[in-house]
C-alpha positions in Angstrom: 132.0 145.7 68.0 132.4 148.7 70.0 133.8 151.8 68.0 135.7 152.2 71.6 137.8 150.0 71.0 138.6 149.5 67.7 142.1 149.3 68.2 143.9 146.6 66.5 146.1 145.1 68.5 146.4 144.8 72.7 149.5 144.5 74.8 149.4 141.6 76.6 152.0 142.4 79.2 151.7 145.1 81.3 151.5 148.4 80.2 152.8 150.5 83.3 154.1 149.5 86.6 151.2 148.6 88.6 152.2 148.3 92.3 148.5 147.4 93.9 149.7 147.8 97.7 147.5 150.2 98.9 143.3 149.5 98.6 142.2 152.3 100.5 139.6 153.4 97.9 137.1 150.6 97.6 136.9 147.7 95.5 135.6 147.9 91.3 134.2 145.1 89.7 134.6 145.9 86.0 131.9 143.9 83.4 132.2 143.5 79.7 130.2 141.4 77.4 131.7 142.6 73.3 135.6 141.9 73.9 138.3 139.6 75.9 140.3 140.7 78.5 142.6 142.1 77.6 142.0 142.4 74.5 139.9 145.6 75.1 142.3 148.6 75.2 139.8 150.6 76.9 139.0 148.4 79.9 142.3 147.2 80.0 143.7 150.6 80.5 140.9 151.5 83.2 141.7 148.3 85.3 145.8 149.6 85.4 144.6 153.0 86.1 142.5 152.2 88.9 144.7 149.8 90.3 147.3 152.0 90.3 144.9 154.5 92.1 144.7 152.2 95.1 141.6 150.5 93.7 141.0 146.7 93.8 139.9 145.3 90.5 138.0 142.7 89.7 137.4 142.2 85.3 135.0 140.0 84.2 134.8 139.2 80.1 134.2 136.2 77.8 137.8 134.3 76.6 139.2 135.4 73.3 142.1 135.2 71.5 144.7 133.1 73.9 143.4 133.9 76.7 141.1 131.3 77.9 141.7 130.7 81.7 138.6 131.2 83.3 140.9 133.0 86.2 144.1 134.6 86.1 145.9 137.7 88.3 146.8 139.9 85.5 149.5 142.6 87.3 146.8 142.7 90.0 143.7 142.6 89.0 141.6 139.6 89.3 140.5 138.6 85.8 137.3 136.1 85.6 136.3 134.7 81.8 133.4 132.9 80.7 133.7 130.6 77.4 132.7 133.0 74.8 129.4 132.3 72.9 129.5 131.9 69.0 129.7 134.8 66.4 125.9 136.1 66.7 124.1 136.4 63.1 120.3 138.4 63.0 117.7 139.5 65.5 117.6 135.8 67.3 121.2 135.1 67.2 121.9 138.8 69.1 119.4 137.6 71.7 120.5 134.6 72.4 124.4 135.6 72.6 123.1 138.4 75.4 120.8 135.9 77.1 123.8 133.7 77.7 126.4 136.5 78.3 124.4 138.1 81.2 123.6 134.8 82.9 127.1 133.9 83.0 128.5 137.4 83.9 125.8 137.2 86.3 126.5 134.1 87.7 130.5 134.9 87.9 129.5 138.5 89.5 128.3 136.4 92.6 130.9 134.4 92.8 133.1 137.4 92.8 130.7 138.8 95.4 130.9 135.9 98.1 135.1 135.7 97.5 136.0 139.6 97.2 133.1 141.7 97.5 132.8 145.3 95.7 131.9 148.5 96.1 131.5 149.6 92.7 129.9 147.9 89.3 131.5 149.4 86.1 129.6 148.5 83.3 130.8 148.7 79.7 128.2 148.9 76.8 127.9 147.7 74.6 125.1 145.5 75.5 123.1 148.2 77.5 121.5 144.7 78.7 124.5 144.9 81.9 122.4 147.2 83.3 120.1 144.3 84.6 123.0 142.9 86.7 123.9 146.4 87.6 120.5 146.9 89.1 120.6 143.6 91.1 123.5 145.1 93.0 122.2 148.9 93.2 119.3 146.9 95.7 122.5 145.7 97.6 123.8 149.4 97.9 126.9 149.1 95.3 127.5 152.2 93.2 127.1 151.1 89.4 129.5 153.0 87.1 128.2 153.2 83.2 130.7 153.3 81.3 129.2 154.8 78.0 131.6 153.1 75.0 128.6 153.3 71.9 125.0 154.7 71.5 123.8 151.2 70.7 120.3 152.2 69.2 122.0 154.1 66.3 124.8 151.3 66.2 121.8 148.9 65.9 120.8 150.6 62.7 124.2 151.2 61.5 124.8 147.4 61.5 121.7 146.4 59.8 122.2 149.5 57.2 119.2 151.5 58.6 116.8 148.7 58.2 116.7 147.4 61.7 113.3 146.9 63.3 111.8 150.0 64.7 110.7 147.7 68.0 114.3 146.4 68.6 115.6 150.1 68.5 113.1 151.0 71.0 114.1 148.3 73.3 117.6 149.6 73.0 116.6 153.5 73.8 114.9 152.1 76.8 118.0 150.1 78.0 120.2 153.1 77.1 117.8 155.3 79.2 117.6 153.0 82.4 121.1 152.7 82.3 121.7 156.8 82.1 118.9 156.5 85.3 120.4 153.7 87.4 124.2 155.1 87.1 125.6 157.0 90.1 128.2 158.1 87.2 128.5 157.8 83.4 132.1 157.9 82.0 131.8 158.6 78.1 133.8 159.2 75.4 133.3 163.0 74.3 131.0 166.0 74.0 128.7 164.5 71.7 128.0 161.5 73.7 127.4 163.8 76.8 125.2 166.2 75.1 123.6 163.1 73.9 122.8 161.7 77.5 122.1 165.3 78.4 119.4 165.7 75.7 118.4 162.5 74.8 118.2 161.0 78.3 117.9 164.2 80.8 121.0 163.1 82.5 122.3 165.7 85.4 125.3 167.3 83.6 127.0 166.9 87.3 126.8 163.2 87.0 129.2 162.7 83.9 132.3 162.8 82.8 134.2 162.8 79.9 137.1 160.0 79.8 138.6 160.1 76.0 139.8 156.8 74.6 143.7 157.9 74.1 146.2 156.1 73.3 148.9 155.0 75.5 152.4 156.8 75.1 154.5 154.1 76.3 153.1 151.5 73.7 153.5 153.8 70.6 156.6 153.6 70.1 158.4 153.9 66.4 158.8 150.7 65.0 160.9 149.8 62.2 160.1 149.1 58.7 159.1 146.5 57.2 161.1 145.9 54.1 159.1 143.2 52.4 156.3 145.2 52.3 157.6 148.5 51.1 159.4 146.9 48.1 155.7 145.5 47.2 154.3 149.0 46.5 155.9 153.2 46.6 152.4 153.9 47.7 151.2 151.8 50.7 147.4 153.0 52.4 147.0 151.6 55.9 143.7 150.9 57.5 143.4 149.5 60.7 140.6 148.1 62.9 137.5 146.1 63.4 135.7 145.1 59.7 131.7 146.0 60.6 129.5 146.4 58.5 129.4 150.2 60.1 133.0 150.7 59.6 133.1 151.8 56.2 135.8 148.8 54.1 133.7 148.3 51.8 133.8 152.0 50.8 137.5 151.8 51.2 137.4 148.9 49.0 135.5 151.0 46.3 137.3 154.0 46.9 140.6 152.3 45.9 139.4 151.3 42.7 138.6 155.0 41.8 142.3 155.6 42.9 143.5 152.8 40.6 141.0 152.8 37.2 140.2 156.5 37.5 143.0 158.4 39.1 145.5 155.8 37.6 147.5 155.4 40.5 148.3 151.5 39.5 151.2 151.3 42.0 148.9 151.4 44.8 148.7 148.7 47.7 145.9 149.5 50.5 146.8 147.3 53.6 144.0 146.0 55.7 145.0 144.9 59.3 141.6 143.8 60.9 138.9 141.3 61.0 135.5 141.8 61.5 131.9 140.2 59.9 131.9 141.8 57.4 135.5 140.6 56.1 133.8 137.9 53.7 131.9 140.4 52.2 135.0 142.9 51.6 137.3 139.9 50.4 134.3 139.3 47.9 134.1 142.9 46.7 138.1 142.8 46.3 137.5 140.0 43.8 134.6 141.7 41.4 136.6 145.1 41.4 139.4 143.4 40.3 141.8 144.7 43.1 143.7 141.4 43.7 146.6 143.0 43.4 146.2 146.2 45.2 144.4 145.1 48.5 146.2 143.3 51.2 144.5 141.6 54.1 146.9 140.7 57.5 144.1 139.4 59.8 143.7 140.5 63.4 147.1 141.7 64.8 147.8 141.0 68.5 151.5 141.7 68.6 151.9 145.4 69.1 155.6 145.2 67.1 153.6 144.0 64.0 150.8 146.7 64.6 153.7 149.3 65.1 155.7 147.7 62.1 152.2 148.4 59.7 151.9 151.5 60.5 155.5 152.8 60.3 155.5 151.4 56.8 152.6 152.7 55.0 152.4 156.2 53.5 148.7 157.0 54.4 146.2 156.3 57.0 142.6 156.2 56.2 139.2 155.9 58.4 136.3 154.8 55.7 133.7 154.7 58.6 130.8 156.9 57.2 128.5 159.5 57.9 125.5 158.1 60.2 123.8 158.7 63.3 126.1 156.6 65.0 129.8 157.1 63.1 128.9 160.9 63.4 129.2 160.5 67.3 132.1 158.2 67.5 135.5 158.8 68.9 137.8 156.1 67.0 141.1 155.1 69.0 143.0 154.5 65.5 143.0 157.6 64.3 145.3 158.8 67.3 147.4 155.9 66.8 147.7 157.3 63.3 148.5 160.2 64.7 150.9 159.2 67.2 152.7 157.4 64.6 153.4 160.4 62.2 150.8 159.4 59.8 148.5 161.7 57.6 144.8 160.6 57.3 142.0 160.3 54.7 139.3 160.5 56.7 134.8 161.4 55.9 134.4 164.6 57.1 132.5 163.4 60.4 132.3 165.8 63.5 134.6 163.9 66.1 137.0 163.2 63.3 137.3 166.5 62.8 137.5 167.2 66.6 140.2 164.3 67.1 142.5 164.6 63.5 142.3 168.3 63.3 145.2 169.7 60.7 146.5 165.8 60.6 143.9 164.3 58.5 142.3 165.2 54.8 138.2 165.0 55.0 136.4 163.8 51.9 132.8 164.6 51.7 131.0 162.3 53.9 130.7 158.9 51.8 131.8 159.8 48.9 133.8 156.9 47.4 135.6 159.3 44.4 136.5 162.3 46.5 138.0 160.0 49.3 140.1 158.5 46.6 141.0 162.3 45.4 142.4 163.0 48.9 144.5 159.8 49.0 145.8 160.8 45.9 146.6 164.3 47.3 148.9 162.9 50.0 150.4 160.1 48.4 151.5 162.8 45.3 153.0 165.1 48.3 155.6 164.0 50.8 155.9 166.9 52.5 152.3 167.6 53.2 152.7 164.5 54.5 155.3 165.0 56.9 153.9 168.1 57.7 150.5 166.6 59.1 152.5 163.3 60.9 154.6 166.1 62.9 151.3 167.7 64.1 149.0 164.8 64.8 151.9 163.7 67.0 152.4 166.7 68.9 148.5 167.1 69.5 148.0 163.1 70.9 150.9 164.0 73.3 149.9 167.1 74.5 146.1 166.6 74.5 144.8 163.4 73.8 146.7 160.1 75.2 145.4 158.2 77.9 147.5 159.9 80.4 145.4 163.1 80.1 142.3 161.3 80.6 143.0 159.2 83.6 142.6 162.2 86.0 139.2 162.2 84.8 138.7 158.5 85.3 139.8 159.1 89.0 137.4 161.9 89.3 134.5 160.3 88.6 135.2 157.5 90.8 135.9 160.2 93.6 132.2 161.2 93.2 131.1 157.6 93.1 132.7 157.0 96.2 132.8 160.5 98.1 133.2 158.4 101.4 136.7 157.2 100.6 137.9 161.0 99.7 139.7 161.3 103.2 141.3 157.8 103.4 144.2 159.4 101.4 147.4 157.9 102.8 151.2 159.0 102.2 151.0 155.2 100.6 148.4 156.1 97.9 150.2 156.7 94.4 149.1 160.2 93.7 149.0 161.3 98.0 152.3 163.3 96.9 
């Protein structure tokens, strides 16, 4: 699952006013092949941008969740789904979930072709495999748009632990590379990623552009508290997200028990909202470290008041994902949402968590177990350190990182994918004025 959209929940009514009545800038055809739509906070909140930039959308992604109509009009944008394939497991299971994915996302993209048309392919990784269908249209003169969500050869080895085979990887660098080549324009998530394409990949610095994945103002709201829960514990850890293998729960897991055997801190609760492939595994480890009674696991959340309601109620925040090639490049969306909600966090002391959290978060030395359990400790022992870094990750989501900062630069790099459509600005268009 992409680290780019590891939020936990997705609003499924609209999230701004989206009044499509002016196309003048081309038409988009957004793919995704690791999440619904919906469901995906990051495409999601591209398609509204962009429609509300006088774009026509087009979104097509396998059916999750509730949503299984294989079409629906979704405040204007024309959303296609293909049945999802099931959970992969290996080498061979991967392969054959892609193989499937493309053909269908293929197959749909014609269809969409022959009935709308489009101007623009945006491709979100991961799989870098949608650069295949990408290429198909760059030989019919669309602009392809690579959308940069994961560096999938280090996520590839992040998954399997570092003992992924060496031929896979390469397979994956390759993809990575021809998608880097093929793109009129990469959108990616920060510095690292850029320096990454940059470096890795010899990209023209000209042809990319950084698009954070903020959080949305209007949908982080306060929510209230929720009263069951609080009576259950007066020292409630919250972790939210996907449960990968890469994401760290398992370390979390551990990391709790130093907090209750070691640092005796036996009134502790640490709430897990999330579900993942790893969640067996986690449960499991619950169960030999005796934590029973001071792990709770909600499942996936899709109602953003329940998401909201978590998060209001717990004391601290954490982020277990650990130092690797891949964590230490990743932006994580739930760390602002911590933020945004007032929250301190306990997070490894990565590079782009330390970029994102700043003064809100607590860094443990990268994956160590006993000194993350030291810094929860810290903050649950001191209130107002713990009000003091809520008030300031707030501040610095609102006045730096939400989504409204980065949709500019969204708009931007659709400006230099489409130069032609620069002077069809209209008094009509959204942002003429």
């Amino acid at each position: 699952m992409s680290r780019a959209v590891t939020s936990i929940f997705v609003n499924p009514i609209k999230e701004v006013e989206v009044k499509p009545v002016w196309h003048g800038r081309g038409s988009v055809l957004m793919i995704v092949e690791n999440n619904g739509y919906p469901r995906d906070p990051r495409v999601r909140k591209e398609a509204q941008a962009l429609v509300a930039a006088g774009y026509r959308v087009s979104v097509i992604a396998p059916a999750m969740g509730e949503r299984h109509r294989l079409y629906e009009n979704l405040d204007g944008i024309h959303v296609y789904r293909y049945p999802a394939p099931p959970d992969a497991h290996g080498a061979i299971g991967y392969l054959l979930e892609y193989a499937y994915s493309m053909l269908a996302i293929f197959a749909i993209s014609l269809l969409v072709l022959l009935r709308d048309s489009f101007d623009v392919i945006h491709a979100a990784n991961p799989p870098d495999t949608l650069v295949f269908i990408a290429a198909f249209y760059k030989l019919l003169g669309k602009r392809f748009i690579y959308d940069h969500h994961d560096i999938a050869p280090e996520m590839y080895y992040a998954r399997f632990r570092g003992r992924g085979n060496r031929a896979i990887y390469s397979i994956l660098l390759w993809c990575e590379r021809l998608s880097c080549q093929l793109a009129s324009q990469i959108v990616t998530t920060n510095e690292t990623h850029r320096s990454l394409e940059i470096q890795r990949h010899g990209v023209d610095p000209d042809r990319i552009t950084i698009v954070r994945n903020g959080p949305s103002l209007p949908e982080m709201r306060s929510g209230e508290i929720d009263a069951e829960l609080r009576r259950r514990s007066r020292a409630l850890i919250g972790c939210a997200g996907v449960v990968g293998v890469q994401d760290g729960v398992d370390l979390l897991v551990r990391s709790v028990h130093h907090l209750v055997y070691d640092l005796h801190h036996t009134d502790c609760l640490c709430v897990i909202v999330g579900d993942g492939d790893a969640l067996p595994t986690v449960k499991q480890l619950v169960v030999d470290l005796h934590l029973q009674g001071h792990v709770l696991f909600t499942g996936w959340v899709d109602d953003v008041a329940s998401y909201l309601r978590y998060l209001s109620t717990v004391d601290v925040c954490v982020d277990p994902s650990p130092s690797s090639a891949y964590n230490d490049c990743c932006t994580t969306i739930k760390l602002m949402e911590y933020m945004l909600a007032e929250k301190p966090i306990v997070a490894f002391d990565l590079p782009e968590n330390r970029f994102t959290a700043q003064e809100s978060a607590l860094y443990a030395r990268p994956n160590d177990e006993l000194d993350f359990a030291r810094a929860i400790a810290t903050l649950l022992d001191d209130p107002s350190r713990r009000r003091t870094m809520g008030a300031f990750g707030r501040r610095r989501v609102e006045n730096e990182l939400a989504w409204c900062n980065s949709v500019p630069k969204l708009l931007e790099a659709y400006a230099r994918a489409l130069p032609e459509y620069l002077g069809q600005r209209s008094s009509e268009h959204p942002l003429a004025n």
